[in-house]
VOGU-3710 file (C-alpha; in Angstrom, 3 decimals, decimal comma):
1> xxxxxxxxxx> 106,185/98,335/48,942  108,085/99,640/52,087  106,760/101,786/54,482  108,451/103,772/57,643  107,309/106,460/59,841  108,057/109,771/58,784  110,406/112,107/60,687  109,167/115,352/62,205  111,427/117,911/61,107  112,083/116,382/57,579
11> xxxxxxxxxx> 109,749/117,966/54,114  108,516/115,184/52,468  110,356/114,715/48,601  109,397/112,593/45,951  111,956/110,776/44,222  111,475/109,095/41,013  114,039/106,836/39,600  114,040/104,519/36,413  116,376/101,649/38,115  116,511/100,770/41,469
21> xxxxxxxxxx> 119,703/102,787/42,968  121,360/99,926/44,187  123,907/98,504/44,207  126,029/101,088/42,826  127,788/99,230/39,832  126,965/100,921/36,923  127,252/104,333/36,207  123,313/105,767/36,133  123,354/103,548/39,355  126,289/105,379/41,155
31> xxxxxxxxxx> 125,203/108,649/40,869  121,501/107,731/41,832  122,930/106,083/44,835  124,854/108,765/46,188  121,645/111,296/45,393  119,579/109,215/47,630  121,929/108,839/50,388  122,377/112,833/50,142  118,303/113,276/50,015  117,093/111,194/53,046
41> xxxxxxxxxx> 119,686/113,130/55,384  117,580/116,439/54,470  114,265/115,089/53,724  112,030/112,071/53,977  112,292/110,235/50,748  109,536/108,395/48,936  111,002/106,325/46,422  109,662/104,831/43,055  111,660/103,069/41,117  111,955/99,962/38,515
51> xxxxxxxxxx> 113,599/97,060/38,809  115,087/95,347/35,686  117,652/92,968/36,669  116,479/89,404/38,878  119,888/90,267/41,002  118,893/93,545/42,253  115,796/92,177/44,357  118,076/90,989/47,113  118,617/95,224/47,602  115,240/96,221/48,642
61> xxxxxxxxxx> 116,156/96,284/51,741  119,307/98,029/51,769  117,521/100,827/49,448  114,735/100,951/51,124  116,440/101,927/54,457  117,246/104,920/52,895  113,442/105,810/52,594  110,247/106,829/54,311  108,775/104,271/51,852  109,081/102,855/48,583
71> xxxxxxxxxx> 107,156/101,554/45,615  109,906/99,041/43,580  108,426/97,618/40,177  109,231/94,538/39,076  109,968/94,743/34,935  110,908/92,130/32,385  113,176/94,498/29,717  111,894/92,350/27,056  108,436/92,851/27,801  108,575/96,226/27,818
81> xxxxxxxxxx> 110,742/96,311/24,777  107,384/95,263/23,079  105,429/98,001/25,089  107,687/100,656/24,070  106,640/99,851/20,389  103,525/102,246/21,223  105,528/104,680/21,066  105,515/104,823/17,106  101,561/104,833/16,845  101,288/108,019/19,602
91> xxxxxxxxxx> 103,961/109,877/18,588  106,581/109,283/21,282  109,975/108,298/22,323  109,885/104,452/22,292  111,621/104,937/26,620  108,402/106,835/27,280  105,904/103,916/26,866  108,688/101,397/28,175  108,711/103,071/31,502  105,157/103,760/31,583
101> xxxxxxxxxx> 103,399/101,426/34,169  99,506/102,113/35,402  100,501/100,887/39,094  103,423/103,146/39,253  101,514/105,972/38,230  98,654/105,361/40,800  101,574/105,026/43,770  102,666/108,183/42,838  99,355/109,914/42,485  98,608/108,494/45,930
111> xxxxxxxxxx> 101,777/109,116/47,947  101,506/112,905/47,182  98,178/113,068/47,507  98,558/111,536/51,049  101,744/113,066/52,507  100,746/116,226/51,104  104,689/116,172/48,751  105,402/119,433/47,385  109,190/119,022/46,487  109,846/116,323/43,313
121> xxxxxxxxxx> 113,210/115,178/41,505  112,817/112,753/38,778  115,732/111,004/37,486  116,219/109,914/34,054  113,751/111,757/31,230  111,172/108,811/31,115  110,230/109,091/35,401  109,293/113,087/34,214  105,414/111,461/32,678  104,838/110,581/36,342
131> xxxxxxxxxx> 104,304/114,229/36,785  102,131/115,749/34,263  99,032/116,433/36,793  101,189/118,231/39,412  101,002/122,157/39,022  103,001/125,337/39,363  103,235/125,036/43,169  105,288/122,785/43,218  108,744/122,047/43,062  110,039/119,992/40,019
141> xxxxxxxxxx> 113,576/118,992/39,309  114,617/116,704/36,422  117,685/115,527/36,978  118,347/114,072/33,107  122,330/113,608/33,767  122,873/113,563/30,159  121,624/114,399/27,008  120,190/111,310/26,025  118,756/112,219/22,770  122,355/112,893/21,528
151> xxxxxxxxxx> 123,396/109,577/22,664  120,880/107,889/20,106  121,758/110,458/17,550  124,831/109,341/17,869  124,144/105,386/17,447  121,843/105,791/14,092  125,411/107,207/13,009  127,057/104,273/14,113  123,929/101,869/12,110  122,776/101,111/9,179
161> xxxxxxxxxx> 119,107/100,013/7,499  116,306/99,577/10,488  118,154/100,189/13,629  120,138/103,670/12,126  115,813/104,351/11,407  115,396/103,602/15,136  118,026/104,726/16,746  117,713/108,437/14,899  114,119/108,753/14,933  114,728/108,033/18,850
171> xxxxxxxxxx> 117,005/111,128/19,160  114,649/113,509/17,479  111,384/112,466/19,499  113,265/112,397/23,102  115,183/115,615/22,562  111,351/117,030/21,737  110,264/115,039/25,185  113,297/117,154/26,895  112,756/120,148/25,938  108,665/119,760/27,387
181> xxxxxxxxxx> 110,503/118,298/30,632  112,957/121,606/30,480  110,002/123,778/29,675  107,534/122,028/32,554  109,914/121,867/35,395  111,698/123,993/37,669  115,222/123,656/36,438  117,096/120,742/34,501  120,127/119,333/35,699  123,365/117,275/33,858
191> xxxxxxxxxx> 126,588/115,652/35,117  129,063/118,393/33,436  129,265/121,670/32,149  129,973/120,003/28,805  126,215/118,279/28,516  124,583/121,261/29,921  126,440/123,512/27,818  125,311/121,015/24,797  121,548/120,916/25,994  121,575/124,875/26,177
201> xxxxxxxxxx> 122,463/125,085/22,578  119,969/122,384/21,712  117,274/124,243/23,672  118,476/127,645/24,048  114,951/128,875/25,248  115,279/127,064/29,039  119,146/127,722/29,418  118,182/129,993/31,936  117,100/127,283/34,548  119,828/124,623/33,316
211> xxxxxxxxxx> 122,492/123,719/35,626  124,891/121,163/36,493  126,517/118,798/39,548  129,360/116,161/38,842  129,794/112,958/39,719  131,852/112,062/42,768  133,808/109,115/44,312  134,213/106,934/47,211  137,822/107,657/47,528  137,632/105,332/50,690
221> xxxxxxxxxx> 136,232/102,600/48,673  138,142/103,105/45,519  141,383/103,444/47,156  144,942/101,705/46,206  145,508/101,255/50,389  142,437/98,410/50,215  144,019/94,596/50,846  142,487/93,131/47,996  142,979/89,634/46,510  144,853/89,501/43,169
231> xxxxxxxxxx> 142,241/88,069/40,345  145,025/87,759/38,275  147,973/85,229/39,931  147,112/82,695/37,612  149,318/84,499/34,405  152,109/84,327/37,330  154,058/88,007/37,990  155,522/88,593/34,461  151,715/89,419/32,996  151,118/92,535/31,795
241> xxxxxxxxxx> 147,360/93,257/32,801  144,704/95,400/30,768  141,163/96,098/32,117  137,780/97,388/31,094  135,245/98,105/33,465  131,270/97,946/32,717  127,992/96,720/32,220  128,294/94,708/29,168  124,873/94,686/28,374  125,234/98,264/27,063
251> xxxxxxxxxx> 126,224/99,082/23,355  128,593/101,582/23,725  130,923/99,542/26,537  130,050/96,105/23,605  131,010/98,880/20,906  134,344/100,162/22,409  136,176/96,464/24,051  135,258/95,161/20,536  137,311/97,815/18,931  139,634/97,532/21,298
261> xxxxxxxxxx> 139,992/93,582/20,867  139,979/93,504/17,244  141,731/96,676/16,564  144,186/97,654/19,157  145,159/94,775/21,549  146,463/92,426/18,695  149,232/95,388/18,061  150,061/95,218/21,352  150,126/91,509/21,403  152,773/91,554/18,843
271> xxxxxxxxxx> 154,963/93,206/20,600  154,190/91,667/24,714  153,980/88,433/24,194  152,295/87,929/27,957  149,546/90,624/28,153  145,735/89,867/29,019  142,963/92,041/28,020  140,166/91,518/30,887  136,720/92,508/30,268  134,910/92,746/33,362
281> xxxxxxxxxx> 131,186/93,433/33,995  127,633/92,053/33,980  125,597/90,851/31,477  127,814/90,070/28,355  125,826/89,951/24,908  127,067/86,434/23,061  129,242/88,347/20,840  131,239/90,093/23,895  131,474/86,019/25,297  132,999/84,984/21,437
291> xxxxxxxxxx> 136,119/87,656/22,507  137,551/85,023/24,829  138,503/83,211/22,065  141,175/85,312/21,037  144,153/84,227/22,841  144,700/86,780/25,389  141,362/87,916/26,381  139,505/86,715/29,027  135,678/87,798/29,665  134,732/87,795/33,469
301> xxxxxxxxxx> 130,831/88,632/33,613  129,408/89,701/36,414  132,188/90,051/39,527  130,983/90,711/43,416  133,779/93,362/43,253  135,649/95,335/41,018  138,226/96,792/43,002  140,588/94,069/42,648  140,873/93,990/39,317  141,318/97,569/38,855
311> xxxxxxxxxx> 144,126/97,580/41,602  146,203/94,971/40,241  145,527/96,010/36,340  149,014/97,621/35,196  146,192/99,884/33,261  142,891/100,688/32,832  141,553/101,166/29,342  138,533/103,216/27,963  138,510/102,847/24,709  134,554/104,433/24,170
321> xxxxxxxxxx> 133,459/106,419/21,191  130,289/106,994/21,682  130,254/108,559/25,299  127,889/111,060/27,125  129,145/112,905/30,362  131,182/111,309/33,029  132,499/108,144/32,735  132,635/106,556/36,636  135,181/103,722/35,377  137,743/106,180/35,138
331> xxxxxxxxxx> 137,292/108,294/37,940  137,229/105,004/39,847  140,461/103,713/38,049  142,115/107,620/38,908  140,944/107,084/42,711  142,768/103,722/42,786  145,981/105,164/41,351  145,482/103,250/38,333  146,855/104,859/35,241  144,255/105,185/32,221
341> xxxxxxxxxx> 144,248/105,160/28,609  141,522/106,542/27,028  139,670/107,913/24,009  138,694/111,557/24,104  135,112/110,775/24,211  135,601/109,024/27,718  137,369/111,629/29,430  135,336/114,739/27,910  133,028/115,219/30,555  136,122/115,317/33,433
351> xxxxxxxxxx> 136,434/119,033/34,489  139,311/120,073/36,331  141,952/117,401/34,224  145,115/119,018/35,549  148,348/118,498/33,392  150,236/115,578/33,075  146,688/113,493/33,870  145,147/113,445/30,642  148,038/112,393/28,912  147,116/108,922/27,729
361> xxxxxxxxxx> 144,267/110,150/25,442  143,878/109,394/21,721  141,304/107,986/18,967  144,060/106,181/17,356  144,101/102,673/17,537  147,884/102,895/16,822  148,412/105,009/18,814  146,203/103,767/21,442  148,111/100,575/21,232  151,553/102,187/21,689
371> xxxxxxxxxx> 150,630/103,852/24,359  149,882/100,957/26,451  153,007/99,474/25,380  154,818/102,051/26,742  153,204/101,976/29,927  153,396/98,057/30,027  157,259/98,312/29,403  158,296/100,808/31,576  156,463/98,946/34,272  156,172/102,358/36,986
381> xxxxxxxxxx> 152,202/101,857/37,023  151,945/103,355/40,471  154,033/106,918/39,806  151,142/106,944/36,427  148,526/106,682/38,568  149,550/108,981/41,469  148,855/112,371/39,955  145,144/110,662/39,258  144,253/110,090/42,511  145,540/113,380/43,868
391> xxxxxxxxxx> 143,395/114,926/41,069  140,217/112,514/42,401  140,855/113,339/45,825  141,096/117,400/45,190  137,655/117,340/42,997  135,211/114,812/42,804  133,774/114,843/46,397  129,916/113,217/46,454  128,838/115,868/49,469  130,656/118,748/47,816
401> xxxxxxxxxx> 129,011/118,943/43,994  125,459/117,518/45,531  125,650/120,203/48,563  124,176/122,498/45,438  121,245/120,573/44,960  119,485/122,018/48,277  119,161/125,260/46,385  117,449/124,389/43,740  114,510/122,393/46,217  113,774/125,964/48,300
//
């Protein structure tokens, strides 16, 4: 644990996150990064949060500047994968028990208890058992970002035999865990009007305190005017480049490049002879690794930085079909003036898509496929990508869509 001195003008706030928010590589990540950078300029933050990857140790530090102090857990996912089994003998969503930790739940207990915290926001539906003792007088904000139970719902249609079983019952017990989180707390918050609109119909009797804030971008960052080294000189300049972003230890990023290498890139490999489908993220399952196989694809793992390979990509694929809210991998594509193809499940929680932006959009693998080969071929990636970025820049500040969180804390 970390511990700092807290300010004198500054409430106290208790934030309770399921993964360390840092570094901000992944998409739950992101957002909770930017959330606590917003927070401890307004208020001094006490943080708990798990960690579940070795790597993300070497961030305490950076995190926990950020905080008045911290309490950072230590997990083992496949330990806890066994724990969460006790979810089927007490009724429960199996995330409930997996996030459920006895020395987490005394830190909390303590820390408001001590610094006299009135003000809460939970991230993530599991952090939300932390809070059960805590009564009306307080402040409670679940920030669930999306509807989570749909998510499984919508793997068990994607399974068969035990895991469809899993998966479904999943969707049914956590959607019953939301709606107590949506009845308990002071308003409920999502990442678009899309899943908030979607979580109103599924719980129509607490749409009156459900509200949403987008997902922004580091346009500085993400920006086509960084000098970046090319990862991909060693095709030579005739290439035609294809990326997917994302951590590739989760199923529906393993779900949609495996469509996308079996079922879409071999149609546009008969047709451009030198193209390279990159996959490019942490953590890929053995079956993602077996992709490299196939001539053409190359499978990167984890990468200190992204940004080069999205800059020098002639396009930026995501090919998802099971998707909830925003996807960060193409507003960080858009930002870098990158153009994007895209299912219709990837871009559905973008508001404000002005025309001629969304134009690369299908759930064909066709004519997926032939629409990269027209982009490939007619070789103008950067006019593509222009209108994306000028969309980015116009609407997907980080201070402007959390500047409406303050209300809901008063």
């Amino acid at each position: 644990m970390a511990t700092a001195k807290g300010s004198i003008d500054k409430e106290p706030l208790l934030l309770l996150v399921h993964r360390i928010p840092y570094p901000p590589n992944k998409g739950d990540k992101i957002r909770s990064f930017h959330l606590l950078k917003y927070l401890s300029r307004r208020y001094d933050v006490y943080l708990g949060a798990f960690i579940d990857d070795p790597e993300d140790k070497k961030h305490i530090a950076k995190v926990s500047a950020y905080c008045q102090e911290t309490c950072l857990i230590e997990i083992n996912p496949g330990n806890r994968k066994l724990h969460s089994l006790k979810g089927f003998f007490t009724n429960h969503p199996l995330s409930v028990p997996y996030y459920k930790l006895k020395k987490m739940q005394q830190w909390v207990d303590n820390i408001i208890a001590s610094k006299a915290i009135k003000k809460h926001l939970v991230y993530s539906s599991p952090m939300a058992q932390y809070l059960k003792k805590i009564n009306n007088s307080h402040i409670k904000i679940i920030d669930f970002v999306d509807v989570d139970s749909e998510k499984w719902r919508q793997y068990s249609e994607k399974h068969s035999g035990l895991m469809k079983f899993i998966y479904a019952r999943e969707g049914r017990k956590l959607l019953t865990f939301e709606k107590q989180i949506a009845a308990d707390f002071d308003c409920s918050l999502f990442v678009s009007k899309n899943e908030a609109a979607l979580f109103k119909n599924l719980a129509p009797d607490f749409g009156h305190k459900v509200y949403h804030y987008s997902n922004g971008v580091d346009t500085a960052y993400f920006s086509p005017e960084q000098q970046l080294d090319n990862p991909y000189q060693v095709h030579g300049e005739q290439a035609g480049i294809i990326v997917f972003t994302g951590a590739m230890d989760y199923w529906a990023n393993q779900e949609a490049v495996i469509w996308f290498a079996e079922h879409i890139f071999p149609e546009i490999k008969q047709q451009l002879e030198h193209v390279y489908f990159y996959i490019v993220g942490s953590n890929p399952s053995e079956k993602i690794k077996q992709l490299s196989r196939k001539e053409g694809i190359v499978v990167t793992g984890r990468v200190d930085d992204i940004r080069p390979y999205i800059a020098y990509a002639d396009l930026v694929t995501a090919p998802l079909r099971i998707a909830r809210g925003i996807q960060n991998k193409v507003l960080e594509a858009m930002a870098m003036s990158r153009p994007v193809v895209a299912t219709h499940a990837a871009m559905d929680g973008i508001e404000n898509i002005e025309q001629g932006i969304n134009t690369y959009t299908s759930d064909s693998a066709t004519e997926l496929a032939e629409i990269c080969q027209k982009i490939l071929i007619q070789g103008d990636y950067n006019h593509f990508g222009q209108k994306g970025r000028a969309m980015v820049l116009k609407h997907f500040s980080w201070d402007s869509h959390l500047s409406g969180i303050s209300k809901y804390l008063k």
